[in-house]
Structures are given as structure tokens and as C-alpha cells.
C-alpha angles and dihedrals in degrees: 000000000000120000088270092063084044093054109024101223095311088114094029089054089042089062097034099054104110089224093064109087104239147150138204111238127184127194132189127247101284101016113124127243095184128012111199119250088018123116111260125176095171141094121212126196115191114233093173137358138042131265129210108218121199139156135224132259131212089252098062096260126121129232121218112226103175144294131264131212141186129336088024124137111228118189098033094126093046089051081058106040133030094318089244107129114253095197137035108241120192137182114248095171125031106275149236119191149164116220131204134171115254090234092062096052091044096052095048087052101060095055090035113069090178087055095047096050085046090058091032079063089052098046096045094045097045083041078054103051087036095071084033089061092042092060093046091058094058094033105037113078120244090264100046080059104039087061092043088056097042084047093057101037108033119122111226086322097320125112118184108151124144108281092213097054090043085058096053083045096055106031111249150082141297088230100047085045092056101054081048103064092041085055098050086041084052089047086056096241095112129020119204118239138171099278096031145288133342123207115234100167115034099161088057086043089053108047094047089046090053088196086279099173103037114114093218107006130256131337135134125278 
């Protein structure tokens, strides 16, 4: 399920009228859309690609919630609030987007009752698998999240993200991520190369990871 098959074309159709102001933006793999904390006025749907959404500790790390793919909406609870980001939301893939101003979808939805209960589904079901991924991170062992996030960020087989910054994501050490990608190398599902990891087993990879941190479980992008 993505927020299109939540809400039928209610929101697609929203973006896609001619009479609604718009753009197509497109951002590379890493670049950021929203930085939390950080001033934002603008609503993004995405037409092609995949996000990665954390939040921010105390401490400065950064929590990983879940990804979104296509035909998701990014930017709804600032169009409601104060407009400051609440989440970090970063490329993982290159990205196609339209983008609208806040203003614009907040204004259509008070005169538009079909639009606001399709962005009331949005909010209670990603209000729903919030609180699901935050247990996950406290109750799924490192390598159940370590494939997960492999599963959801690797390029045509290949994963090669800072390890550092994997370990603030998911919630562990250096030291306990480590011994986890030398165990699922030893258990032949990744093998370790110069830039990197390759994935050798992805339907292992896949059914230990379960699709964890994905918002609405798997489809393609």
C-alpha cells in the first residue's frame, strides 16, 4: 500500500490538476528534501524514486522511521503546523518529484472535505506505523535491521553507506554492526568487497529483513 491506494486519486489528482501551481523537481541520491528543525514551505509527491525519514536525538543522531516511495506525499504535517520540518528526509535513489507550496495544499483542503480526509488517512496511518518502527527499533535484533536497511537502500546489489552514520540510524554500535555484517557475510547473504558490500542472497536477505522499515511494505519504485 502507498498513500495513493490509502486515499484512491483523490491526492494524485490533487497534484496533477493544471490549475494547481506546481513544479517537477528532481534530487540526487543523498541530497536532502527536509532537514528537521529547518524552515520548509513546500509539498513534495513522489512520481519516481524512495526516501529514508529520521528524527533527531538529543544527542545530535539521527533515527531512522521508515522509507517512502512512490506515489507518497512528503511535507503534509508542516502544511498544517509551523512549516519547520519535523523529520530529516533524504534521497536514497535519484528522484522525481512534484512540488507544491504548503499554502496551496492547505488552502484547497479547507474548502475541499474529500482532500482533507485523504490527508487525515495519511496522518493516522503514518501516526500508526510510527509508533510500529519505533518499537522495532527497541524489540528487532541488529540483524534483523541491518537487512531491512540493506534491503531498502542498496544500488543494483550493491550497499556502501557510511557505517557511522548506519550505526546512529539504527540504533547500535560500531562495534555490534560490525560483528553483524561479518555474520551475515559468514552466512553467505553479503560478501564484503572494496567499496562496500554485495548482496549474494537477497531472498534470505529479504525474509530476515520482513520489509521492517518500510511505511507500507514492499512495491516497486
Amino acid at each position: 500500500m502507498n498513500d495513493k491506494q490509502l486515499t484512491g486519486n483523490v491526492l494524485e489528482n490533487f497534484f496533477l490538476n493544471p490549475e494547481v501551481p506546481k513544479k517537477i523537481c528532481t534530487f540526487q541520491r543523498g541530497e536532502y528534501l527536509f532537514r528537521e528543525g529547518y524552515p520548509t514551505d513546500k509539498i513534495y509527491y513522489i512520481l519516481q524514486g524512495k526516501v529514508k525519514i529520521g528524527i533527531n536525538n538529543a544527542n545530535g543522531r539521527s533515527l531512522l522511521v521508515c522509507f517512502l516511495h512512490r506515489h507518497s506525499v512528503l511535507g503534509e504535517i508542516e502544511a498544517f503546523l509551523d512549516n519547520t520540518a519535523f523529520t530529516t528526509v533524504q534521497a536514497v535513489t535519484s528522484l522525481e518529484c512534484i512540488c507544491i507550496s504548503s499554502k496551496t495544499l492547505y488552502d484547497a483542503a479547507l474548502s475541499d472535505t474529500e482532500l482533507m480526509l485523504s490527508i487525515t488517512k495519511i496522518l493516522a496511518y503514518r501516526s500508526q506505523y510510527s509508533i510500529r518502527n519505533a518499537s522495532l527499533n527497541i524489540l528487532c535484533t541488529a540483524e534483523e535491521r541491518v537487512c531491512s536497511y540493506i534491503a531498502e537502500t542498496n544500488i543494483d546489489g550493491i550497499f556502501s553507506e557510511n557505517l557511522s552514520e548506519l550505526c546512529d540510524m539504527l540504533g547500535t554500535s560500531y562495534r555490534h554492526l560490525h560483528r553483524t555484517l561479518v555474520r551475515l557475510c559468514e552466512m553467505n547473504i553479503l560478501r564484503k568487497i572494496a567499496y562496500g558490500y554485495e548482496i549474494v542472497d537477497s531472498e534470505e536477505l529479504e525474509r530476515i529483513s520482513a520489509g521492517k522499515y518500510g511505511a507500507y511494505g514492499k512495491y516497486n519504485f
